[in-house]
N, C-alpha and C positions, 0 to 999 in steps of 0.2 A: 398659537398653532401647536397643536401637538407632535409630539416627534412622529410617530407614526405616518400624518402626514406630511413631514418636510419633502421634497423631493430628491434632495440629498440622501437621506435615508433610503427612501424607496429606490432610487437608480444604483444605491451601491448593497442595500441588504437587502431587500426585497426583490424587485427584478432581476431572472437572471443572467448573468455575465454573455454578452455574444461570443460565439468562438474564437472570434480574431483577440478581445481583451482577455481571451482566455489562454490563448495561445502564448499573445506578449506574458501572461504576467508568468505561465510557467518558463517561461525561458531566460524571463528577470532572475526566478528564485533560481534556476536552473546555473546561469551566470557566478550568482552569487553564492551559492554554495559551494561552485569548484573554485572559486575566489578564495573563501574564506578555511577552506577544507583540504583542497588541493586534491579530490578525488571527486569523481560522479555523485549523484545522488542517488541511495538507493534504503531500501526496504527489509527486503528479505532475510537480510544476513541477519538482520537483529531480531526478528525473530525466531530464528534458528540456534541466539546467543540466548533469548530466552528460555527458550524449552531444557536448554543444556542447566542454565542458572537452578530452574526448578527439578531437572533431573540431579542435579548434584544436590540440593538442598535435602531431597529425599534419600541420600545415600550412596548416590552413584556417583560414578568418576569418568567424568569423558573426555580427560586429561591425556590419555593416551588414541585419543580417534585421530584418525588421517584429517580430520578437517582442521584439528586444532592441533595440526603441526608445525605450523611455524610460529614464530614467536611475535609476531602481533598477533595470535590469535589464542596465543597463550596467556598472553597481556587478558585479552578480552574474558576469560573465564574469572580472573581476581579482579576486575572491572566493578564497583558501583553501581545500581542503576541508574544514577541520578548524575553518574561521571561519565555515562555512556553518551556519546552525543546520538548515535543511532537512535536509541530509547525516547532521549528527547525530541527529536526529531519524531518519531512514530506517534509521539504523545500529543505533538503538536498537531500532525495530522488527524487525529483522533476526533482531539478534543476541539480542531478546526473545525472538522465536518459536522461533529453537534451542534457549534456554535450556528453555521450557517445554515446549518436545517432551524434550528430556534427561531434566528432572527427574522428566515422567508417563512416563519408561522406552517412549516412543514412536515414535524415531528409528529408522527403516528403512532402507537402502539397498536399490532395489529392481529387481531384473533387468528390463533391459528387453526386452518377448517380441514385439515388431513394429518395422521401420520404421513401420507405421502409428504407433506412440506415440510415434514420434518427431516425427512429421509433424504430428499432431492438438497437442503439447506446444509446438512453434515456430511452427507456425501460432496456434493460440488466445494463446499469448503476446504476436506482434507483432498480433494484430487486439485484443487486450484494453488493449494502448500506447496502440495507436491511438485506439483509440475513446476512450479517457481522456483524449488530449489531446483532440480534436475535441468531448468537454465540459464540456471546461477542468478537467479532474478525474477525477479518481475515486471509490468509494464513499465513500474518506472526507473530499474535499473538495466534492466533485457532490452529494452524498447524505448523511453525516452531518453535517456541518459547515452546508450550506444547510437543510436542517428545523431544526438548533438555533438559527438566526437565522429561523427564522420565511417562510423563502423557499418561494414557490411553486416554483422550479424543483427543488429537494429532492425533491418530493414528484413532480413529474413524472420526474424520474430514476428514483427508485424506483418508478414503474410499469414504465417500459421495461427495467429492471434487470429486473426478475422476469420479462416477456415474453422477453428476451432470452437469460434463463437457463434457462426452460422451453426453448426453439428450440436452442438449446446443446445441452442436455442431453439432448435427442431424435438432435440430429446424431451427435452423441458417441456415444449408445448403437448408433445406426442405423450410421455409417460408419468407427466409430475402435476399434469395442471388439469 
């Protein structure tokens, strides 16, 4: 039998995951990270550590910015990439999501048939940054990470999440597509 068709293969790589085993398994990882971390999971900051890493590497000093005033986050700028567990973490999700798009035979490269898509892809890009930092996160520091601590802000994120994405997804239809 080839791997391809085991069924083992196919229910764990191939088919996707229902919500409910999606739900448990991020609240496994979710568990285990504040386990082993002793803070939330999140996202965003590290790439906010990266842009600085590459703003310094060209010359600049961001040594002196309100963000990177205190001293774990001063820590953070003499930081390694490879010391940074953020990074790795982000890496993993990265190069997670390849894997699972590879292994459900999903991976597309996809002509692109407008500047318009290109414009709506860099635009929606830098204003989805943005608004992540502006608060202090993203889905899954703003949003998953705050409901599993019990935080009201969780839960007001994810209203404006869904209003936001409805608005989105109306522009999008209406001016990009």
């Amino acid at each position: 039998m080839k791997l391809g068709d085991h069924p083992i293969y196919k229910k764990l790589l191939k088919e996707p995951l229902t919500y409910v085993a999606g739900a448990v398994l991020l609240s496994v990882f979710q568990i285990a990270h504040f386990t082993v971390f002793g803070k939330g999971w999140g996202v965003t900051s590290t790439f906010a550590v990266w842009g600085t890493w590459v703003y310094n590497a060209l010359g600049g000093d961001a040594g002196s910015w309100a963000y990177y005033a205190s001293e774990k986050m001063q820590q953070e700028l003499h930081t390694s990439f490879l010391a940074d567990g953020g990074s790795i973490r982000n890496l993993g999700i990265i190069f997670g999501a390849l894997a699972a798009t590879l292994f459900a035979s999903q991976f597309k490269i996809k002509k692109i048939k407008t500047l318009r898509q290109v414009v709506a892809a860099i635009l929606g890009g830098l204003l989805m940054g943005y608004g992540a930092r502006l608060a202090n996160g993203c889905n899954i520091g703003a949003l998953f990470t705050a409901i599993a601590s019990f935080s009201l802000s969780g839960w007001v994120f994810g209203a404006f999440l869904l209003v936001g994405a409805f608005i989105g997804s109306k522009l999008l239809a209406k001016y990009f597509m």
